[in-house]
N, C-alpha and C positions, 0 to 999 in steps of 0.2 A: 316789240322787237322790230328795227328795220330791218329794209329786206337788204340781202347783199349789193344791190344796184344804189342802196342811199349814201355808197362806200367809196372810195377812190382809194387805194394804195401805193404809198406812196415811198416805202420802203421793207425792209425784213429785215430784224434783228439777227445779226450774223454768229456773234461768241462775247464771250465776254472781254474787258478790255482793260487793265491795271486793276487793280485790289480796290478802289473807290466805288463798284458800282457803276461803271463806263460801260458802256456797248458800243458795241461794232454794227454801223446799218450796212447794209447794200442797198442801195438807190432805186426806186423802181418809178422814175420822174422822167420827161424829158427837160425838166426846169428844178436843176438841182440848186440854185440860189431860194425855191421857197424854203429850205432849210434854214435860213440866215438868221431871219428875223423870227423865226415859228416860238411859242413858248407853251403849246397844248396840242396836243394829239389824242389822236386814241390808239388803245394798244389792245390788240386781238391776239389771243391764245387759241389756235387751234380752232374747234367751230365753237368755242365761248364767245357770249356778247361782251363788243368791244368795251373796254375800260378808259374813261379821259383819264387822261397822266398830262402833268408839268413837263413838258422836255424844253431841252437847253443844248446847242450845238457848241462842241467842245473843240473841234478838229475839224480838217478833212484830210486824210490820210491813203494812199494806195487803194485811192479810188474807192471809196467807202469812207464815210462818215465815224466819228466816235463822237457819242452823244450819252446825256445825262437825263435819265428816268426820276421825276420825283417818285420819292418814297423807297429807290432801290441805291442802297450804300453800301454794298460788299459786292467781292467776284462770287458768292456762291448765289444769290437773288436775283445778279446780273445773269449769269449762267443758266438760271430757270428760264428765263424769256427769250434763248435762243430760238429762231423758227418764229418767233412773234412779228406779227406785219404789224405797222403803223401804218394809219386809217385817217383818214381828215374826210369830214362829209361832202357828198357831191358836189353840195352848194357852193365848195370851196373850191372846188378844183380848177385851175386855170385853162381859161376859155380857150379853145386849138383854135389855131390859128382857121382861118377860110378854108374851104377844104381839104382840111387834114380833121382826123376823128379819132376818139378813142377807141381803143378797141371792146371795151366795156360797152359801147355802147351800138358798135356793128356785129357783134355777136346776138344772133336770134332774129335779124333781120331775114326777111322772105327774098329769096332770089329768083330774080325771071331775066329771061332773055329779053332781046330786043322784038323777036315777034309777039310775045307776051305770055309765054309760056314759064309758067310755074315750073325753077330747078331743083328749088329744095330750101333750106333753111342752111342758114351762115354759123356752121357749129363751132366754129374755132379760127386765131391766124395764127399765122406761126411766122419767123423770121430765121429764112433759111439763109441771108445773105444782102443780093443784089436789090430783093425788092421782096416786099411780106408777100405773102400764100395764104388762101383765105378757102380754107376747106367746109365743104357747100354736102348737107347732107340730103341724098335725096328720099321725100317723105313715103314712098312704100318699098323700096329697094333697099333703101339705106345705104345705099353706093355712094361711095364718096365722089364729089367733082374737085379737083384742085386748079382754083384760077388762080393765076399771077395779079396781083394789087398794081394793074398799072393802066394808063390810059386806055391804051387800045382796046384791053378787053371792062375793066370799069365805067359803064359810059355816064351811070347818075347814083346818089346814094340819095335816099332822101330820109331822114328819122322820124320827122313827122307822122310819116306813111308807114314805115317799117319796113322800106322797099329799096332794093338794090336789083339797076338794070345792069345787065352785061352783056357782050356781045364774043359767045362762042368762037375764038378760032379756030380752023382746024386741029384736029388733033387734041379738044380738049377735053370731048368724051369720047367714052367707049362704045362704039359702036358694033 
């Protein structure tokens, strides 16, 4: 079995969609044209190991895709695979652009300060708006830190390392 990280997601099977067998994705891409050309996926049910499936891009519709599952040709088969992600393996996933990162891949990074002070482990981001929030857990408190994703306080990411530098503003912990 891979491990979750050999995974990219790159959509969720939303509802079903006319009496053929059609599904409804929601997009989970910043590069919604790889859908264009795609004709195989994989299709993950819940924590079952993913299954390749034929797919075939039928629509794009109110912002969501309607797409065809080999093997699924009614609305009640299509309606089983709601809540299902489509999976494409890492290998495949399109390279970010210079630094820009996946979040898959800044989760579990080590955070230190710029004096070199160990902050905690990078447990989550979140995108509250103006700019993603990258909640930092720290390893014997368990206290959360929340940095803003932006230069000031972001100063290096490096993945190689597993190491993300920052540089504390005021007011970013609790003192």
């Amino acid at each position: 079995m891979e491990s979750p990280n050999d995974w990219v997601v790159i959509g969720e099977i939303t509802r079903p969609h006319g009496l053929q067998g059609y599904v409804k994705v929601r997009m989970h891409t910043d590069f919604p044209h790889r859908f264009d050309d795609l004709t195989c996926v994989y299709v993950q049910q819940g924590n079952a190991e993913p299954k390749q499936s034929g797919f075939r891009l039928v629509a794009k519709t109110g912002g969501q895709l309607v797409c065809q599952i080999t093997g699924i040709s009614d609305r009640d088969s299509a309606g089983e695979l709601r809540g299902a992600l489509i999976l494409l393996p890492r290998a495949l996933a399109v390279k970010p652009e210079p630094g820009a990162y996946y979040i898959f891949d800044l989760v579990g990074l080590s955070v230190h300060s710029e004096d070199g002070a160990l902050l905690g482990t990078l447990k989550e981001v979140i995108k509250p708006g103006a700019n993603d929030v990258y909640i930092v857990e720290q390893a014997e408190s368990k206290k959360q830190i929340l940095l803003p994703a932006i230069n000031d306080v972001i100063l290096d990411i490096d993945l190689e390392s597993g190491r993300m530098l920052v540089r504390l503003l005021p007011g970013l912990l609790d003192e």
